[in-house]
C-alpha positions as CSV (number, residue, x, y, z in Angstrom):
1,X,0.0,0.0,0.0
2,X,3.0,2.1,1.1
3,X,6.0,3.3,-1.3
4,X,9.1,5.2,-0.4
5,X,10.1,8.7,-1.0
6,X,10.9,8.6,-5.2
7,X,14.3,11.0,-6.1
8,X,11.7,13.9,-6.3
9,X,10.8,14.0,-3.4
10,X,7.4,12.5,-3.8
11,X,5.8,9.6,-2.6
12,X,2.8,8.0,-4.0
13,X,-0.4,7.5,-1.7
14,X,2.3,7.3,1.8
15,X,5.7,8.8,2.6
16,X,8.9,7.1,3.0
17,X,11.5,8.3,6.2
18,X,14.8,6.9,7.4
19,X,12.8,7.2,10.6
20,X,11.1,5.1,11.9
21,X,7.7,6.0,13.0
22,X,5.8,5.1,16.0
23,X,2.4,5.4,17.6
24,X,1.3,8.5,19.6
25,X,1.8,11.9,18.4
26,X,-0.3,15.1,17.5
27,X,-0.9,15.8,13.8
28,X,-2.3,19.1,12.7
29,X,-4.1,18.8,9.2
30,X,-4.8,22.0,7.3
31,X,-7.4,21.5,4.7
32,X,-10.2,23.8,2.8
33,X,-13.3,24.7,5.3
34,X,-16.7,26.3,4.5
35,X,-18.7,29.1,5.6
36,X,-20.4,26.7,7.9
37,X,-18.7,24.1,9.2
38,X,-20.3,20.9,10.4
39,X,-20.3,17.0,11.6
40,X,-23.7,16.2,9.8
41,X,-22.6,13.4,7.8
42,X,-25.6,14.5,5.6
43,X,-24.8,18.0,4.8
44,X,-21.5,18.6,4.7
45,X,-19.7,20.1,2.3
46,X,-16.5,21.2,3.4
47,X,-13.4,19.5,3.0
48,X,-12.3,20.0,7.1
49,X,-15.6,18.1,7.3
50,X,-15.4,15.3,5.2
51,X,-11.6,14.4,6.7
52,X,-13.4,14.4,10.2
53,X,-16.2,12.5,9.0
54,X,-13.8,10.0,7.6
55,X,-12.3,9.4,10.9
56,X,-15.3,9.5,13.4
57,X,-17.4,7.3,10.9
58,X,-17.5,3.9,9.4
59,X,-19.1,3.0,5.9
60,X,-21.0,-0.1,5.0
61,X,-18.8,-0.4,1.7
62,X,-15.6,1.7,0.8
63,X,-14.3,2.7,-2.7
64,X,-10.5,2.8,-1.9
65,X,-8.4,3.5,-4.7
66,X,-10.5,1.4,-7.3
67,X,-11.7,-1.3,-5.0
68,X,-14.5,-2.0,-3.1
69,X,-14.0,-3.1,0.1
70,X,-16.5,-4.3,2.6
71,X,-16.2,-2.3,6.3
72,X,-18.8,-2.3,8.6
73,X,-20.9,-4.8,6.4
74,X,-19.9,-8.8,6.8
75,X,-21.9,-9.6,3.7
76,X,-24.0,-8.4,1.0
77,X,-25.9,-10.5,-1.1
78,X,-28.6,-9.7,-4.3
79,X,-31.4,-11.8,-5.0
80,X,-32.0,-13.2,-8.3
81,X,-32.7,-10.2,-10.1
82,X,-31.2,-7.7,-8.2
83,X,-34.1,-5.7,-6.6
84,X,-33.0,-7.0,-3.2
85,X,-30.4,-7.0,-1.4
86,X,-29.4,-8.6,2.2
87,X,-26.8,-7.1,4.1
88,X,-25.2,-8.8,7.4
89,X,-23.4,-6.5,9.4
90,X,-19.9,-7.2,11.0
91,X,-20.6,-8.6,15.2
92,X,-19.3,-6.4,17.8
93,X,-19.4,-3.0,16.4
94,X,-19.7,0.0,18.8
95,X,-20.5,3.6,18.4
96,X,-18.1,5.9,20.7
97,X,-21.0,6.3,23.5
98,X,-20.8,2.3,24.1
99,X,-24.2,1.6,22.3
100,X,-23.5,-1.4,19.8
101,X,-24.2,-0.7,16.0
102,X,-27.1,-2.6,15.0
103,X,-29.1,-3.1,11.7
104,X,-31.9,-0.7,12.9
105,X,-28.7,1.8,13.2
106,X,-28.2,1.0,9.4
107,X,-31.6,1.5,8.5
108,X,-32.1,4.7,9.9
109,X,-28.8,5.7,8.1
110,X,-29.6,4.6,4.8
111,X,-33.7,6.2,5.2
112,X,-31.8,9.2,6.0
113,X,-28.8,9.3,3.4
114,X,-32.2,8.8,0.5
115,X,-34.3,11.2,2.0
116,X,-33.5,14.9,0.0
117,X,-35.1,17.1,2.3
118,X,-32.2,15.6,4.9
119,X,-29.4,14.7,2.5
120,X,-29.4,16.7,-0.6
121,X,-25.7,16.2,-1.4
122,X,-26.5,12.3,-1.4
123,X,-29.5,11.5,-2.0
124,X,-29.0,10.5,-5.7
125,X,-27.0,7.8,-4.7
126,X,-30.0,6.1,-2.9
127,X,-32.7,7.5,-5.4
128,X,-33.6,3.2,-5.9
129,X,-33.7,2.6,-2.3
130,X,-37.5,1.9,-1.6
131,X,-36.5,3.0,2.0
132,X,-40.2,2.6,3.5
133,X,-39.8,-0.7,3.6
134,X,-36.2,-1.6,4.8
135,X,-36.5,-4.4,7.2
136,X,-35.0,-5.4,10.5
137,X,-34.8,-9.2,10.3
138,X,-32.5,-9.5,13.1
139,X,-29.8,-7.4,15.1
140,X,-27.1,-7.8,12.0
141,X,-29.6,-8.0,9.3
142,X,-31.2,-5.9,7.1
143,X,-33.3,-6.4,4.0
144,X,-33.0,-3.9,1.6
145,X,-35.4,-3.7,-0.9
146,X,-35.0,-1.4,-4.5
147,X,-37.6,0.5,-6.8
148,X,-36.3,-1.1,-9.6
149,X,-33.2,-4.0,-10.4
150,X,-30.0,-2.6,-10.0
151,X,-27.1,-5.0,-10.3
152,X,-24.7,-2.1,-9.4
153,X,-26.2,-0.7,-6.0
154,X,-22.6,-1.5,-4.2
155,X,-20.6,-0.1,-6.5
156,X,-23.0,2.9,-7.7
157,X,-24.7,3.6,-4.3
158,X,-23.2,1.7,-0.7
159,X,-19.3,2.3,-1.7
160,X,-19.8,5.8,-2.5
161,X,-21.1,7.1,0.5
162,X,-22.6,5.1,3.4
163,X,-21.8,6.0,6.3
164,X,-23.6,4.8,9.8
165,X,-24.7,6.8,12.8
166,X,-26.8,5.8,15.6
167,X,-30.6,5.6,15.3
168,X,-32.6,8.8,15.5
169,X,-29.3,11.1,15.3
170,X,-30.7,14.4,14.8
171,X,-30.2,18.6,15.3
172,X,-27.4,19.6,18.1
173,X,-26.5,15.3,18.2
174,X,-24.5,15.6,14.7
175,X,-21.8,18.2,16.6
176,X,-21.2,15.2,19.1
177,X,-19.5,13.1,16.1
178,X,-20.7,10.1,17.6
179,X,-19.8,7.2,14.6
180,X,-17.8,4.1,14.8
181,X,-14.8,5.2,13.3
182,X,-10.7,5.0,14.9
183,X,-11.2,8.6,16.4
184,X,-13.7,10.1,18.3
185,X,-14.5,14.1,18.7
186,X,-12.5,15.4,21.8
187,X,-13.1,19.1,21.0
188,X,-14.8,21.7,18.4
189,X,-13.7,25.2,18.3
190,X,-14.5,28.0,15.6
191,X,-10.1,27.4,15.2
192,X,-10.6,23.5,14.5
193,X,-11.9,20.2,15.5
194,X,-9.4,17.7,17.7
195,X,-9.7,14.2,17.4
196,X,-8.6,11.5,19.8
197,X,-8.0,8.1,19.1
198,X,-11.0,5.6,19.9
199,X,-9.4,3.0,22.2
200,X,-12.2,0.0,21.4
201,X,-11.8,0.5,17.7
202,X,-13.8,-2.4,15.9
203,X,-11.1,-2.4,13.6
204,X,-7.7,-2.2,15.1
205,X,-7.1,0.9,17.3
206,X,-5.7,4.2,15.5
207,X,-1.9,5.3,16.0
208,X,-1.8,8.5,16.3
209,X,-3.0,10.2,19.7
210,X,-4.8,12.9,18.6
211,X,-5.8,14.7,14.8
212,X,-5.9,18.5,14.9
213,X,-8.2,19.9,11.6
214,X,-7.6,23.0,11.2
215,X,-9.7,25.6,8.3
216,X,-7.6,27.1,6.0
217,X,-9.1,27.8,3.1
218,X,-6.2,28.6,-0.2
219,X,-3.8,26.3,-1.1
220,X,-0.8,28.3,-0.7
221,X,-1.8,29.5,2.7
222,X,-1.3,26.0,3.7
223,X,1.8,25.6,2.3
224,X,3.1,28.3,4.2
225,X,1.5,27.2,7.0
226,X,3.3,24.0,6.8
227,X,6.8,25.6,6.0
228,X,6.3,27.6,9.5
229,X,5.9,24.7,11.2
230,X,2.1,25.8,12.3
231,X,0.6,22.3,10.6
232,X,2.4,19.1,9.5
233,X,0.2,18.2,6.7
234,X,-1.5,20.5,3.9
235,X,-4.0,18.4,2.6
236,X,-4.8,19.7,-1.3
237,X,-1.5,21.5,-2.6
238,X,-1.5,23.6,-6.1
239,X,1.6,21.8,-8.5
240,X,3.1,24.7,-8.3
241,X,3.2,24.7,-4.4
242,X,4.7,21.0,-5.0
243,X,7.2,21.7,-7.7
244,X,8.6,24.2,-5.4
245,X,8.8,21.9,-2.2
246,X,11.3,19.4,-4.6
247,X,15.0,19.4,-2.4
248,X,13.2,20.5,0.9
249,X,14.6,18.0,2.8
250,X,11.9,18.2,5.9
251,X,8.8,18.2,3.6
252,X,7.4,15.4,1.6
253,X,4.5,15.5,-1.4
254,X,2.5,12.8,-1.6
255,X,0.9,11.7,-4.3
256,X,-2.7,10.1,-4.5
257,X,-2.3,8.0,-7.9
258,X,-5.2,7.9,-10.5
259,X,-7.6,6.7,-8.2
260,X,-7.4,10.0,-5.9
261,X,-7.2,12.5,-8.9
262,X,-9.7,14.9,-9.7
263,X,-11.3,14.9,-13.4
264,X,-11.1,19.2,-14.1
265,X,-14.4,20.0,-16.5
266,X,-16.1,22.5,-18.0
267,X,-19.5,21.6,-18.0
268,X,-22.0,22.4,-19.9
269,X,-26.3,22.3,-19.3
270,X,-27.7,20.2,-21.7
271,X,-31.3,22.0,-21.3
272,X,-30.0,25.5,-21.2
273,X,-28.6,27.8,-24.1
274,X,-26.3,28.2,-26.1
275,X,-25.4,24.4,-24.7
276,X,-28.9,22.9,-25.9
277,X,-27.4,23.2,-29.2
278,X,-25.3,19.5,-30.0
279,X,-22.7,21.4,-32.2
280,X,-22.2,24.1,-29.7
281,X,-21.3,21.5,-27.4
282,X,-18.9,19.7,-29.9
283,X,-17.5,23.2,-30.4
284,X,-16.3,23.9,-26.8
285,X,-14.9,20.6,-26.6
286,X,-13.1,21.2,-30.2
287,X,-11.5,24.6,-29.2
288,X,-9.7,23.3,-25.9
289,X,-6.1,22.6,-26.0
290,X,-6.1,20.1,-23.1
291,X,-2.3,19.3,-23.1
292,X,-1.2,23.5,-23.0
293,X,-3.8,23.5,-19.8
294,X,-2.1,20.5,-18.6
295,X,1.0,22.2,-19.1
296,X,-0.1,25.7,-17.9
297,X,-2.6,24.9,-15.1
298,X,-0.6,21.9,-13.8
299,X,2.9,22.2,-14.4
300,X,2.7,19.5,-16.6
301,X,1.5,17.1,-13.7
302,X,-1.5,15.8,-14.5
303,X,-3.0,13.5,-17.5
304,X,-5.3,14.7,-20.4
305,X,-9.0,14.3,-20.5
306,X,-11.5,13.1,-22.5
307,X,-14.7,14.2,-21.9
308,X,-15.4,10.9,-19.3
309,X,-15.1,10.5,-15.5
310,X,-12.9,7.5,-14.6
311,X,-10.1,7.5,-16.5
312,X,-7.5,4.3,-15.1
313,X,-10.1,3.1,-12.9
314,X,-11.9,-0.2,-13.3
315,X,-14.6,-0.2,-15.9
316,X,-13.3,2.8,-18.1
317,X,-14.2,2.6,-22.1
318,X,-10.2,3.0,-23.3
319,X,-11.4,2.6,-26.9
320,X,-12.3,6.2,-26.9
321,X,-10.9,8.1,-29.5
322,X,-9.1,10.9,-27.7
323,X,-10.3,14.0,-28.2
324,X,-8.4,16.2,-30.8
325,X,-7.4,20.5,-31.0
326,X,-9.2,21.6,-34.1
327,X,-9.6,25.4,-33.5
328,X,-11.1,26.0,-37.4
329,X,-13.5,23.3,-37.1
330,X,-15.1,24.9,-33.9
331,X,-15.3,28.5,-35.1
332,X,-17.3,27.2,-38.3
333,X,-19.1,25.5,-35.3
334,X,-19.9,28.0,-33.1
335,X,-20.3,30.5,-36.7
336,X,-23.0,28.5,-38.1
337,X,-24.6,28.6,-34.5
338,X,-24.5,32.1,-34.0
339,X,-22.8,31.8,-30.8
340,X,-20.2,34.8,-30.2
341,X,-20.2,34.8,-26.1
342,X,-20.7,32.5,-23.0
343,X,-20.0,33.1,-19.3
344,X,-18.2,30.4,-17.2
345,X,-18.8,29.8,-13.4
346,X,-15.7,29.3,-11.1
347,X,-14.7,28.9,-7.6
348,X,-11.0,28.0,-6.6
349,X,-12.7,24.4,-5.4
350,X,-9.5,22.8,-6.6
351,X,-6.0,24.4,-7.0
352,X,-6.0,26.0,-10.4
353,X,-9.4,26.2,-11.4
354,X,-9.4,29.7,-11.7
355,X,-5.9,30.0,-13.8
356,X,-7.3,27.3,-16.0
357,X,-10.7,29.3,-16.5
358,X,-8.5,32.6,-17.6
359,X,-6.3,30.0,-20.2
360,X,-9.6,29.0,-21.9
361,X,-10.9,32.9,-22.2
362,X,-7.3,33.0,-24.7
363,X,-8.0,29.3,-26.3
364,X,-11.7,30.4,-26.6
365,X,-10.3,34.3,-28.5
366,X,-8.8,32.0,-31.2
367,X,-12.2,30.6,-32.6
368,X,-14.1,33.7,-32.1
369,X,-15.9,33.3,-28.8
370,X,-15.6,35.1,-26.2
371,X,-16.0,34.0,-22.1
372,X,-16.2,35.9,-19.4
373,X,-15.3,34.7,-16.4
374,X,-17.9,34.8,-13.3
375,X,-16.0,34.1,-9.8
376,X,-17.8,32.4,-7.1
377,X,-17.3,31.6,-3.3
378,X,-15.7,27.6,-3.0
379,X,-17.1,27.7,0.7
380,X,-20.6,27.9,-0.1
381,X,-20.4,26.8,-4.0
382,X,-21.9,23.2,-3.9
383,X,-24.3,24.3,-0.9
384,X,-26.0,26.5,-3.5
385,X,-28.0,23.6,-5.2
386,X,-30.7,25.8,-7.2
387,X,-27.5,27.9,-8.7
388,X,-25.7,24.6,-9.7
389,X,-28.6,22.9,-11.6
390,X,-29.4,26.5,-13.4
391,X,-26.0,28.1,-14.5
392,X,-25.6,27.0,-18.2
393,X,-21.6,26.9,-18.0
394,X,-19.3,26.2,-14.9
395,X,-16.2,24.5,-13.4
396,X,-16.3,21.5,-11.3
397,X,-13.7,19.3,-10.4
398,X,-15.1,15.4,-9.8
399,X,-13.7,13.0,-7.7
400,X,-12.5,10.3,-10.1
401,X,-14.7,7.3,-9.6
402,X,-14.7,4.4,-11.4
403,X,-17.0,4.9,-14.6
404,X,-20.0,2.9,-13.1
405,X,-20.2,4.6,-10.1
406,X,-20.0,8.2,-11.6
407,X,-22.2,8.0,-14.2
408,X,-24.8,6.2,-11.5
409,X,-24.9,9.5,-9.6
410,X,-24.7,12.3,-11.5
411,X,-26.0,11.3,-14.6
412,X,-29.4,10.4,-15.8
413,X,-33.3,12.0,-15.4
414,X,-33.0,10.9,-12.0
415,X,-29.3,12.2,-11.3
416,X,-29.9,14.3,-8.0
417,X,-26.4,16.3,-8.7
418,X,-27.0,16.4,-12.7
419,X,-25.6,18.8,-13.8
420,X,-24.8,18.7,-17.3
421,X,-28.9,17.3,-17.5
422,X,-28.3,14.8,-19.7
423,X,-30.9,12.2,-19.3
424,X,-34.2,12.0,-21.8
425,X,-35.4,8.2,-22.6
426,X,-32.5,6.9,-25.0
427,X,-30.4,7.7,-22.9
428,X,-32.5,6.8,-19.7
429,X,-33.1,3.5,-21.5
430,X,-29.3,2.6,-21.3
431,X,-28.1,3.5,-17.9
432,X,-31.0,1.5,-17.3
433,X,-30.0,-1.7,-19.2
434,X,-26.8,-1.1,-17.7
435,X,-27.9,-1.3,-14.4
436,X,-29.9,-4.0,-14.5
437,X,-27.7,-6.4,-15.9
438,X,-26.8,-9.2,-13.4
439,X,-23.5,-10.5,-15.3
440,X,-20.7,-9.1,-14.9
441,X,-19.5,-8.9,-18.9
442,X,-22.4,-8.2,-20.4
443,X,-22.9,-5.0,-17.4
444,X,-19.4,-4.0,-19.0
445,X,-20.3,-4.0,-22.3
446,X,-23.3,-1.8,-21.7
447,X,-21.0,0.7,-19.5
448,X,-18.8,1.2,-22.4
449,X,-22.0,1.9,-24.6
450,X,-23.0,4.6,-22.7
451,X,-19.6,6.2,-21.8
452,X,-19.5,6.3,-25.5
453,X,-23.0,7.8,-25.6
454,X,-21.8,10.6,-23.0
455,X,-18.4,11.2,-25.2
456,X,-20.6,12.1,-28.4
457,X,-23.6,13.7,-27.1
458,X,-23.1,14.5,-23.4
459,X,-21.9,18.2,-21.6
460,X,-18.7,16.9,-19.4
461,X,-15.5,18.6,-20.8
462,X,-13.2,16.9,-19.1
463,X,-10.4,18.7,-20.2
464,X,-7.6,17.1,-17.7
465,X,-7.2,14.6,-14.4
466,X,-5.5,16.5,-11.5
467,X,-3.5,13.9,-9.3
468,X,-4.6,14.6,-5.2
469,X,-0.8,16.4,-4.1
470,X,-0.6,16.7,-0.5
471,X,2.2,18.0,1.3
472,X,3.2,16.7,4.8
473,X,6.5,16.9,7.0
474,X,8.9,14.5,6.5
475,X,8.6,11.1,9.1
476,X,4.0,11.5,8.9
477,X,3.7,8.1,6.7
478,X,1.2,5.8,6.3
479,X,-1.6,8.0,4.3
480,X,-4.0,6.0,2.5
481,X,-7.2,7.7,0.8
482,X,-10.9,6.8,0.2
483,X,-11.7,8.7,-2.8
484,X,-9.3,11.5,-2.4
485,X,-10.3,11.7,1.6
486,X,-7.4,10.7,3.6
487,X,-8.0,7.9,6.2
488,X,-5.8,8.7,9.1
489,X,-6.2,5.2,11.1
490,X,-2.6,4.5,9.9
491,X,-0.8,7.0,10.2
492,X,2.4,7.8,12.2
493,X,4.7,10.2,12.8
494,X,8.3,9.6,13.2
């Protein structure tokens, strides 16, 4: 899992250190906050939150690097036809207070984690779940029954988010981070959360004593803050931040591999103009030069797009053609749709989103269009829903799932977080087929079917994959990530 320091200075998803580490220890974590900050697994947003979420909580099913791998969950088992599933949960689990996790504890959390009035940032994932009628068959059993078959609902739904908290958890009782996970909540101040270690950790217990998270919300800010000693690990540095940390001796970048990369887009509304328009689409996607944004944006670390989530994960359609620069053919494009001007959405929700929205105002000039560039707040970007689903043209950076699982939740008429809107019954039709199919091949073949559909006809401009660079002080080893969230249960410092 682990992998020494490289001549760069790098590591990839762990550091390496003649030291050697040991338990105990303090480890301040600096990482993006929000305007509001909170512990409801439900509503989160910020990044702060979703690393302490990580470490008070347990899911049913993780997605770690491109695997799924079954955590508080024993066993999960479809029926025939895949509109049931039974899930047996591991014995002896125990939420922080003392109270064992039970399956009424998992029912609750997956009720909760479909309902959108309660979870609006996850909902989509469960929009099968027929959660009225999830039944308690025993203390570690749970039925769970679907709307309709869906072969995928561990890979698309359970291993993308499914987290468990106790029964009725509600209001004021989310602040108390009570979960299962190696840490439990020791303290929250307006400065940062503390952590401690959880001593009757289901799982092994943690090795570090305590995890400081601390808010800070630009990239470079927590470099600095690193290089003055203030934290010893900057989660989410710009490549430029990282290319200037190569021959510092007492820091280490780590890298997160494919499977903790970001896919960069510019992503265009389906249902809203000038992006209604197939060839206006086509255009934009035409008039990007990926590899000078790579270049640019990046520092040349980072791969090129191709207008599909999931590249180098499990699943991906790799018989894509790759998208080509052909500036002439998307000014005839954009010409004969008597498109001149667009505006384009950013926040700084990854580093160099906002320097790779200024690059495509120039690539843009040289086939006649013009964008203007409209900044936005990254602390309370994604909690803007109704703005999301209405702006015609924005910048999002996507976790890069496996293909499956991305275009499960944010694709399709009933894709909660949709928001490209590409749906309508041919392509409803397929994500259906595809998630219907029980065997394993013929699910592929109808994955690669529609990644192909979303290539030609759909609004992601993937224009480049971002790998996760985090920077850390030399001797903290032992990172490993769940979907570019580190999981701190192994980590030391030396």
């Amino acid at each position: 899992m682990l992998t020494g320091c490289s001549s760069d200075g790098t590591a990839d998803a762990g550091t390496g250190s003649d030291s050697t580490p040991t338990a105990g220890g303090r480890l301040r974590v600096g990482a993006a906050g929000a305007a509001t900050e909170t512990l409801n697994v439900l509503t989160a947003t910020a990044f702060t939150d979703y690393i302490s979420i990580h470490a008070l909580h347990d899911p049913l099913v993780s997605l770690t690097g491109d695997q799924i791998e079954l955590r508080l969950a024993e066993s999960i088992e479809p029926n025939a036809d895949a509109t049931e599933f039974t899930l047996r949960l591991r014995p002896d689990i125990a939420f922080h207070d003392g109270r064992p996790c039970t399956a009424d504890d998992v029912r609750y959390s997956l009720a909760s984690l479909a309902d959108p009035e309660q979870s609006p940032n996850f909902s989509q994932y469960y929009a099968d779940l027929d959660a009225a009628n999830l039944t308690v068959v025993d203390e570690r059993t749970l039925r769970i029954p679907l709307h309709r078959p869906r072969a995928d609902f561990i890979e698309g739904g359970l291993a993308t988010f499914s987290f468990i908290f106790p029964d009725g958890t509600s209001g004021d009782q989310w602040e108390s981070g009570i979960g299962t996970g190696p840490f439990r909540l020791s303290s929250g101040t307006a400065e940062g959360r503390v952590l401690e270690r959880n001593p009757d950790y289901w799982d092994g217990t943690a090795l570090l004593d305590e995890v400081e998270i601390i808010a800070i919300a630009d990239a470079e800010t927590r470099l600095n803050a690193l290089r003055g000693g203030e934290i010893d690990y900057a989660y989410a540095v710009s490549a430029a931040g990282a290319a200037g940390v190569e021959g510092d001796e007492s820091l280490t970048i780590v890298r997160g591999g494919a499977a903790n990369s970001q896919a960069l887009t510019f992503e265009m509304n389906l249902g809203l103009a000038p992006f209604d328009d197939a060839d206006v689409r086509l255009a934009m996607k035409l008039l990007v030069d990926r590899q000078a944004l790579i270049d640019t944006v990046l520092f040349g670390e980072g791969t090129v797009g191709n207008d599909v989530v999931g590249h180098d994960m499990v699943g991906f359609n790799a018989e894509l053609s790759q998208r080509e620069l052909d500036v002439e053919r998307a000014r005839t494009l954009l010409s004969d749709a008597g498109v001149s001007e667009v505006t384009l959405r950013v926040a700084e929700l990854a580093p160099g989103l906002t320097d790779a929205a200024n690059l495509l105002v120039e690539q843009a000039a040289q086939a006649g269009l013009t964008v203007t560039v409209e900044t936005a707040d990254p602390a309370t970007y994604f909690a803007d829903y109704e703005t999301l689903m209405s702006t015609p043209f924005q910048a999002i950076p996507w976790a890069n799932r496996p293909a499956a699982t991305h275009i499960a939740a944010f694709t399709g008429s009933t894709g909660g977080f949709n928001v490209t809107g590409v749906g309508g019954q041919e392509y409803d039709d397929l994500l259906t087929r595809m998630q219907a199919t029980v065997d394993a091949d013929d699910r592929q073949t109808a994955l690669d079917e529609i990644q192909a559909y979303l290539w030609e006809h759909g609004g992601d401009l993937v224009w480049g994959y971002a790998e996760l660079l985090d920077a850390v002080v030399t001797g903290v080893d032992g990172l490993r990530y769940s979907q570019s969230i580190p999981l701190l249960d192994q980590v030391t410092m030396a």
